[in-house]
C-alpha positions as CSV (number, residue, x, y, z in Angstrom):
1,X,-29.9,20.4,1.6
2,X,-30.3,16.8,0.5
3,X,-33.3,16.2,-2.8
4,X,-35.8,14.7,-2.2
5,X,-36.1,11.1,-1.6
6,X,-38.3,8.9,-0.4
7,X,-37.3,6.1,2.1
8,X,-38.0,2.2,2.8
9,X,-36.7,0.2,5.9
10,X,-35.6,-2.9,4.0
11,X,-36.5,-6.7,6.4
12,X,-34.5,-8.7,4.6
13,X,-32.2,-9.1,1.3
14,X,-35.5,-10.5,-0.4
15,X,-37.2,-7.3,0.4
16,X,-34.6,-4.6,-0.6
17,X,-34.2,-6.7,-4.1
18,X,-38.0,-6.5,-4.6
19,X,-37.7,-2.5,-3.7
20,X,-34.4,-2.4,-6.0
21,X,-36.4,-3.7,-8.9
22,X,-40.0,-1.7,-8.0
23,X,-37.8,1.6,-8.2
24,X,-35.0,1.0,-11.3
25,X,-32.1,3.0,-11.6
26,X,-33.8,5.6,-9.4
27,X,-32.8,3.8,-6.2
28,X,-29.7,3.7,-3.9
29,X,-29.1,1.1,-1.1
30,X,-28.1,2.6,2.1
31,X,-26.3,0.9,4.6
32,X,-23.5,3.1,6.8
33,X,-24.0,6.3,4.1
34,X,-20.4,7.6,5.3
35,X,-20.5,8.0,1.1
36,X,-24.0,7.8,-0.2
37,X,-24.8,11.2,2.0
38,X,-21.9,12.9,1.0
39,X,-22.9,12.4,-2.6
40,X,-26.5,13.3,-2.4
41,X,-25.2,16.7,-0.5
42,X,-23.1,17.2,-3.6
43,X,-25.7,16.6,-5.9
44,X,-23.3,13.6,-7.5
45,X,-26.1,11.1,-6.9
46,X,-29.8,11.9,-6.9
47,X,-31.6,8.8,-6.0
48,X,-36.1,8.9,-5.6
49,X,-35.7,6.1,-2.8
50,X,-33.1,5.0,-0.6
51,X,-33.4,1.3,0.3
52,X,-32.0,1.2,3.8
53,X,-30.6,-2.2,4.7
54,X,-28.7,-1.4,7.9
55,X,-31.0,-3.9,10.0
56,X,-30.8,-6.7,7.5
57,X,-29.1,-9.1,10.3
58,X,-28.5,-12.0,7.4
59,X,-26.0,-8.8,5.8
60,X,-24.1,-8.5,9.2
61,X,-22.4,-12.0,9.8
62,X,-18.9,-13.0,9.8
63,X,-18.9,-16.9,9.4
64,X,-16.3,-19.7,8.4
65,X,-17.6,-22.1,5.9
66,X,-16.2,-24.5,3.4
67,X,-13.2,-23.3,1.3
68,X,-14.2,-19.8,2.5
69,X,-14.6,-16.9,5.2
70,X,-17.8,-15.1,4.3
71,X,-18.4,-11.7,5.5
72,X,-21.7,-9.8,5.4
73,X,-21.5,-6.7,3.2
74,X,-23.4,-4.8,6.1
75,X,-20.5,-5.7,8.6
76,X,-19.5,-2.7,9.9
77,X,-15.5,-1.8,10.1
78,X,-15.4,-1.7,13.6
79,X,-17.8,-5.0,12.9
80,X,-14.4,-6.2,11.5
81,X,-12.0,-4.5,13.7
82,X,-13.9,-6.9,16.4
83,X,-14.5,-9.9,15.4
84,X,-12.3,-13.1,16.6
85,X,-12.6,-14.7,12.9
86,X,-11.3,-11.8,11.5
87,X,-8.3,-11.0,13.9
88,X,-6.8,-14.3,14.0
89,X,-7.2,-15.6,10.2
90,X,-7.3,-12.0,8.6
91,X,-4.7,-9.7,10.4
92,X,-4.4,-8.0,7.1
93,X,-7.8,-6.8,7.7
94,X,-7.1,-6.0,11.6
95,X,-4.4,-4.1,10.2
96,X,-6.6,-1.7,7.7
97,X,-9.1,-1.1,10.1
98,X,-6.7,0.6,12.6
99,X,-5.8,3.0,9.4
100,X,-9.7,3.5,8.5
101,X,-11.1,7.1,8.6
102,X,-12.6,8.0,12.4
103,X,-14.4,6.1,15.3
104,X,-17.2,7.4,14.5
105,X,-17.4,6.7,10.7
106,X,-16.0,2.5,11.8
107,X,-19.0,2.6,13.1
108,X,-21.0,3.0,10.0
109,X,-19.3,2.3,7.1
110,X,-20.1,-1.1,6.0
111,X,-17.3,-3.4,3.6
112,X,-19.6,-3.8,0.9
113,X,-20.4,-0.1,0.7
114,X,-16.4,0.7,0.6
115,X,-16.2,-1.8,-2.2
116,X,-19.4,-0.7,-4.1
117,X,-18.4,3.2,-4.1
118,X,-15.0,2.0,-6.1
119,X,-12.6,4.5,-5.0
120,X,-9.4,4.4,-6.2
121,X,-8.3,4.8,-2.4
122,X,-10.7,3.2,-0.7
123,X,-8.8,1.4,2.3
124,X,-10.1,-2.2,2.0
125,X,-9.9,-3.0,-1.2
126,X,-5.8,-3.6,-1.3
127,X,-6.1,-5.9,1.3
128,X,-9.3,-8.1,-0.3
129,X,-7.1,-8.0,-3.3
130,X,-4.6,-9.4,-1.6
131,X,-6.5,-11.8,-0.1
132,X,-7.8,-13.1,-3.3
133,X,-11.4,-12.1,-2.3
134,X,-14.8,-12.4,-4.5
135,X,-17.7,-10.8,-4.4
136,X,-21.3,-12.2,-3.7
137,X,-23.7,-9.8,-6.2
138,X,-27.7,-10.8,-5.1
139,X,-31.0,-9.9,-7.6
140,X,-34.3,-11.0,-6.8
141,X,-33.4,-14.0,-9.6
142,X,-30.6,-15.1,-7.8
143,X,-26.9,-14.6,-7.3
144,X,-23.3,-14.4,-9.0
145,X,-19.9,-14.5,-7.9
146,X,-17.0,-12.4,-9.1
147,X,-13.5,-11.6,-8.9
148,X,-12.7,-8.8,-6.8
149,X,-10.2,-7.8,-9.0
150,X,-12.9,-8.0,-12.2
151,X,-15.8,-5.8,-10.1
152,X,-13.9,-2.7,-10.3
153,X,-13.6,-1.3,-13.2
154,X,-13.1,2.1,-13.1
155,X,-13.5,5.1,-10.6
156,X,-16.5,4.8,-8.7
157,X,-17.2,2.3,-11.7
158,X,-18.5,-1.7,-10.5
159,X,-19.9,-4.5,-12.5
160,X,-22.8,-3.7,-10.2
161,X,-26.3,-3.8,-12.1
162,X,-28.8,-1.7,-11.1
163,X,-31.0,-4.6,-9.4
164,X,-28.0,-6.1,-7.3
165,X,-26.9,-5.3,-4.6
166,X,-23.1,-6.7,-3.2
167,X,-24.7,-9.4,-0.9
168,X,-21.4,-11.0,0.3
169,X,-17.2,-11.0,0.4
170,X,-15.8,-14.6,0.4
171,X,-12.2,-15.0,1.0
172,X,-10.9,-18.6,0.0
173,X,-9.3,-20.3,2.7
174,X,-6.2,-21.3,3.6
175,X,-5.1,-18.3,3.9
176,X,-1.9,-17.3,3.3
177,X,0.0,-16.9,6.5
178,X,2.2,-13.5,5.3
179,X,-0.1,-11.0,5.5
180,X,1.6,-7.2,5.2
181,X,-0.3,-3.7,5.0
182,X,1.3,-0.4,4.2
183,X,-0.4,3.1,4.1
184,X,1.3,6.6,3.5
185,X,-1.5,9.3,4.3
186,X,-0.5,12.9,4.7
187,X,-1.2,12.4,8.3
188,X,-1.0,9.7,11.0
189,X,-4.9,9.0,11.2
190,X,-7.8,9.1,9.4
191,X,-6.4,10.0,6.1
192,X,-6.9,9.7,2.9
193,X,-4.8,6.9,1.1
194,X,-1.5,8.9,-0.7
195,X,-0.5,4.9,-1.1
196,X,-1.5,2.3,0.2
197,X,-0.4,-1.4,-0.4
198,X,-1.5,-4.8,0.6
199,X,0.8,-7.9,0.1
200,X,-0.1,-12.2,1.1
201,X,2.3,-14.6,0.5
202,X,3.2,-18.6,2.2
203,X,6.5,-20.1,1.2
204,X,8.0,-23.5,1.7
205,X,11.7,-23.5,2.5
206,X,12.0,-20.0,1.6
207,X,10.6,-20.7,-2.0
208,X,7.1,-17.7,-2.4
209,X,4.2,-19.3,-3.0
210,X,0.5,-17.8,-3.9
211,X,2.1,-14.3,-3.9
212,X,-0.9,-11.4,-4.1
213,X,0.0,-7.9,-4.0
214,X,-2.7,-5.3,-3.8
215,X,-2.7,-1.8,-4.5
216,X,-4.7,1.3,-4.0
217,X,-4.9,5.4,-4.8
218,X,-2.5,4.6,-7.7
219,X,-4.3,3.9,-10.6
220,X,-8.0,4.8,-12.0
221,X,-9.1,1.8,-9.5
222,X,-7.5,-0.6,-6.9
223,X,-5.8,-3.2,-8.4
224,X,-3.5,-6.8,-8.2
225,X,-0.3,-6.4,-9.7
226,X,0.3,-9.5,-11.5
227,X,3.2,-8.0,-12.9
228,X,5.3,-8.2,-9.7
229,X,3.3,-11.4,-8.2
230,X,4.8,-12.9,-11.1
231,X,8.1,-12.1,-9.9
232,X,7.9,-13.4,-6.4
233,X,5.6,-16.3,-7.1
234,X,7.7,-19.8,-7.5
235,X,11.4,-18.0,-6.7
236,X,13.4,-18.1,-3.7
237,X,13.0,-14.8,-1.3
238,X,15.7,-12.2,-1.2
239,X,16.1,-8.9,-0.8
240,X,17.0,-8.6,-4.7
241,X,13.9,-10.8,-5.8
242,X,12.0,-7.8,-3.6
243,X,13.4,-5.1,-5.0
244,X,12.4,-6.4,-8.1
245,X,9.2,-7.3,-8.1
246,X,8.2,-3.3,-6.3
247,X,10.2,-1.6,-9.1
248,X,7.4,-4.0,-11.4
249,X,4.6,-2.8,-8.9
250,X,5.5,0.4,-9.2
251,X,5.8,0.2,-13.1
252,X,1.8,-1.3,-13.1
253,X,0.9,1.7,-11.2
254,X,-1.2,4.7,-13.1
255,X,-0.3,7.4,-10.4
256,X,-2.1,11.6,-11.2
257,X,-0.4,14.4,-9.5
258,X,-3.2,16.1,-7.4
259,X,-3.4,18.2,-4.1
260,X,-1.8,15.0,-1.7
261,X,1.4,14.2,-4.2
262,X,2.7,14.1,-7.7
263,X,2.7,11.3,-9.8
264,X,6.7,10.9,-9.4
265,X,6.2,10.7,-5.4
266,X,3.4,8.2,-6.0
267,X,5.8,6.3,-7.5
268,X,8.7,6.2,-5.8
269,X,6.4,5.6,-2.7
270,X,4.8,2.2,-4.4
271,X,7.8,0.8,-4.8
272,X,9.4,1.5,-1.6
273,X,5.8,0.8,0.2
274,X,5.6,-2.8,-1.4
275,X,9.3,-4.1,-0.9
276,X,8.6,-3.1,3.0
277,X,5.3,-4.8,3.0
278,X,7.0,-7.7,0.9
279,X,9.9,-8.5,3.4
280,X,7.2,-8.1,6.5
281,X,4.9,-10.8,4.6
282,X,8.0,-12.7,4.2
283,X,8.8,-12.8,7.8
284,X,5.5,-13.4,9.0
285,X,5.2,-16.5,6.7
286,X,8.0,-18.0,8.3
287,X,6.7,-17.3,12.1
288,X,6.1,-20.9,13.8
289,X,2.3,-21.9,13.3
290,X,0.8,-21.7,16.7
């Protein structure tokens, strides 16, 4: 049975900011609740009023503007897996949302709520990383924008305040035309990330250039390994220069044993997950331009 709490249908972003700061720390926005339900059940989370913001239309668009592609935190990931932006500047993203949970939970969980819960597995936030993406954080005073890679900070741990919400994701544009994604889950679909990986790269005459490798469910939160980007970034591409730069991916990594692998398997599997991913990037980034 889930406490009680009361409930408030927010209109707009200016509304659910004025209920976020009426309430405190006692309120929890809603959007999809594929992980805000699961923790009230579970007594992790205990909030007096859930702000829903599911109608908020302003939270639900997708648009191109200068130096940037903004998505909505309340797009949905099939809201992603659908849009035209998306698939033809963003197949990184396309890719993830093929490898997300169920049909049914695409259909609710939003991208801002994936980021804001912070797991360490959560399946968008590689490929964000990856993508160099920032995040939009809104207050009834006004707004900030942060480094994706700075907002988590720990598990289920964000820079979040407790009168923000995550209005926004901006991802700067150009973007890199090598755009890789690799998952190991203990099944084909719908699982849990045992790995996962995200790698971006362009090159010029096979030199790699703004090199961004993403990882997730290997550390206490997703994160960039600018250990290995380091390797790649400026150098010619070879199959040494990949191998490389995993075995430093794979050295960044923080991987626990638990019920889905050991730590040993987690590691072995970053490494060989990001040299895959790298050499795909690779290729892709030398495809003709359409």
């Amino acid at each position: 049975m889930l406490p009680q709490t009361d409930y408030v249908k927010a209109s707009s972003v200016a509304h659910a900011l004025d209920m976020l700061h009426q309430y405190g720390t006692g309120a929890a926005i809603l959007a999809g609740g594929t992980d805000l339900i699961v923790d009230m059940r579970e007594r992790r989370r205990e909030p007096t009023m859930l702000v829903d913001i599911s109608s908020v239309e302003e939270l639900a668009e997708i648009d191109v503007g200068t130096g940037n592609i903004r998505i909505g935190a309340g797009v949905t990931v099939a809201g992603l897996a659908g849009s035209a932006i998306v698939q033809h500047q963003l197949p990184l993203v396309t890719e993830v949302t093929r490898h997300f949970a169920d049909y049914l939970t695409r259909n609710r969980a939003t991208i801002g709520g994936n980021l804001a819960n912070a797991s360490p597995g959560a399946d968008l936030v590689p490929p964000l990383l990856a993508l160099n993406a920032s995040v939009v954080l809104a207050t009834a005073q006004g707004e900030r924008t942060v480094d994706l890679n700075d907002f988590l900070v720990g598990p289920r741990r964000t820079l979040l305040l407790w009168n923000e919400l995550v209005r926004a994701i901006h991802i700067p544009t150009p973007v890199p035309r090598g755009q890789a994604y690799e998952k190991l889950g203990l099944r084909t679909g719908g699982a849990i990330a045992v790995v996962s990986c995200a790698v971006s790269m362009d090159q010029a005459g096979g030199e790699c250039r703004r090199v961004r490798i993403g990882l997730g469910a290997v550390a206490p939160r997703a994160f960039r390994s600018s250990e290995a980007e380091q390797i790649m970034e400026g150098h010619m591409f070879s199959s040494d220069i990949a191998a490389r730069a995993a075995e430093a991916a794979a050295n960044s990594s923080q991987p626990i044993s638990d019920v889905r692998g050991s730590a040993e398997y987690r590691h072995a599997m970053v490494r060989a997950l990001v040299e895959r991913a790298l050499h795909a990037a690779y290729e892709r980034s030398s495809e003709p331009q359409e």
